[in-house]
C-alpha positions in Angstrom: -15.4 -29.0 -2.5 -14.9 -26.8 -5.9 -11.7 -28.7 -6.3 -12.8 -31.9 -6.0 -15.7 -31.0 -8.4 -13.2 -29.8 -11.0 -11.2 -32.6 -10.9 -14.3 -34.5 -11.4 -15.6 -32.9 -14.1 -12.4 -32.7 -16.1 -12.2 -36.0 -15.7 -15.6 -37.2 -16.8 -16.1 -34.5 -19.8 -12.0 -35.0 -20.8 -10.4 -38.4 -20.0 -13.6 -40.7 -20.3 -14.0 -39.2 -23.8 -10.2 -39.2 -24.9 -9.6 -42.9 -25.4 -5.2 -42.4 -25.4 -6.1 -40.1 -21.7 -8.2 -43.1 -20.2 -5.4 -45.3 -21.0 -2.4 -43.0 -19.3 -5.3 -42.4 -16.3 -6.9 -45.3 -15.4 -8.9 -44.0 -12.8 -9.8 -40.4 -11.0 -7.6 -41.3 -8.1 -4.5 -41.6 -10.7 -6.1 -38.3 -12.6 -6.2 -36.6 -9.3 -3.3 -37.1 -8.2 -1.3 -36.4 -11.3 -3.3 -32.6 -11.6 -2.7 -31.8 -8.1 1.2 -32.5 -8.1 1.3 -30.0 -11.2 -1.6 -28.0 -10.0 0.1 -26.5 -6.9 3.5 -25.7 -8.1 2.3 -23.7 -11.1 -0.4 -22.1 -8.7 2.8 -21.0 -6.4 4.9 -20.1 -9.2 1.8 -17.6 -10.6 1.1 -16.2 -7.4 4.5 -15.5 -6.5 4.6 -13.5 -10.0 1.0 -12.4 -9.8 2.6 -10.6 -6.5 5.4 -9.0 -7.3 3.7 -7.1 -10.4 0.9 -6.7 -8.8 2.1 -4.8 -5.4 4.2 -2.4 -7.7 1.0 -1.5 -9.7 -0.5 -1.3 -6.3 2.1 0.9 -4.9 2.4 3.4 -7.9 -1.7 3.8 -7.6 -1.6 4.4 -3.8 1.3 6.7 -3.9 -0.3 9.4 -6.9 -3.6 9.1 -4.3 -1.4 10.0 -1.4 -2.7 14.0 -1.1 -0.8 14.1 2.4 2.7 12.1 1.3 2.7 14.4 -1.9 2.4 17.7 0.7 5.1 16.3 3.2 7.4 15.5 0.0 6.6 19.3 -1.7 7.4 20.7 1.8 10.7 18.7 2.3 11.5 20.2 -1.3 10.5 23.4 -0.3 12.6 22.9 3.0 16.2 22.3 1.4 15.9 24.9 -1.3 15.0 27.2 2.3 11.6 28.7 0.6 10.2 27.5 3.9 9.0 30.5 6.7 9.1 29.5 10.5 5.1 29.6 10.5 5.0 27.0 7.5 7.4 24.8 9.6 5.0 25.0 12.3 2.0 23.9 10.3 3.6 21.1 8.9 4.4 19.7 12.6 0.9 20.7 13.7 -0.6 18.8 10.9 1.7 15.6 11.4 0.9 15.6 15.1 -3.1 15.3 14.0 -2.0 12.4 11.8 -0.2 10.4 14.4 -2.5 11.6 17.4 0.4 12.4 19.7 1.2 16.2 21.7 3.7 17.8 20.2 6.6 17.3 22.0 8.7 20.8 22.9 11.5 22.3 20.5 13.7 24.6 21.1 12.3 27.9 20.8 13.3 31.8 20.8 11.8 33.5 24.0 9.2 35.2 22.1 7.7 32.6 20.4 7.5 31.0 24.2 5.7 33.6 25.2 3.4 33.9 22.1 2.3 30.4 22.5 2.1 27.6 24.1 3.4 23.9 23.1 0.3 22.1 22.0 -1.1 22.8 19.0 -4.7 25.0 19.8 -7.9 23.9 17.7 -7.4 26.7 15.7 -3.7 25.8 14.7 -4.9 22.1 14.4 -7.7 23.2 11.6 -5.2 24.9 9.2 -3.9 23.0 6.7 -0.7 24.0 5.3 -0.9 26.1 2.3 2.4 24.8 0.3 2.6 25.3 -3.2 5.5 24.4 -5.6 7.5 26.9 -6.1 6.4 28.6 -2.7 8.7 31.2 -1.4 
């Protein structure tokens, strides 16, 4: 209905007044027809661009807002320049396991860290967040 309603207006405040327009668009049908054929492919075309710029701007936002990426990422750093303890490691998993809801699933331990704990994480493991810092040793 707001399209039709455009196309009406435009036509009665813009051709009827132009007199070398009412002469190239005889009538609203002719009008109509004419917009729409140019309407929708320049629509496409703008949305298609509108798109692309705007899912990188969208992207960049949503990844300086991501607190947890930017941990996992400072971690992984952490990780190959081997500033990462055995007990940092195992906060990390704990707190991805409470992200993607699932039991940890058993890794190959030492015998005394078998018998210290157990394989699923505890409330109390679940509750710390891992404390990793730039830099960290």
């Amino acid at each position: 209905m707001t399209f039709a309603n455009f196309v009406t207006i435009q036509y009665g405040l813009l051709i009827d007044q132009v007199p070398y327009l009412k002469e190239l668009f005889e009538s609203i049908w002719i009008f109509a027809v004419v917009f729409v054929s140019a309407y929708v492919p320049v629509a496409i075309v703008i949305g298609y661009w509108h798109r692309k710029t705007q899912w990188r701007v969208e992207q960049h936002a949503l990844f300086k807002e991501n607190e947890i990426g930017a941990t996992m990422w400072l971690f992984v750093i952490d990780l190959i320049d081997g500033k990462v303890s055995d007990e940092e490691k195992q906060q990390m998993r704990d707190m991805l396991h409470k992200i993607v809801r699932k039991p940890p699933r058993a890794t190959e331990q030492t015998e005394n860290q078998k018998q210290d704990r157990v394989d699923r994480p505890t409330e109390a493991s679940i509750s710390k967040e891992p404390r990793i810092e730039q830099g960290q040793k």
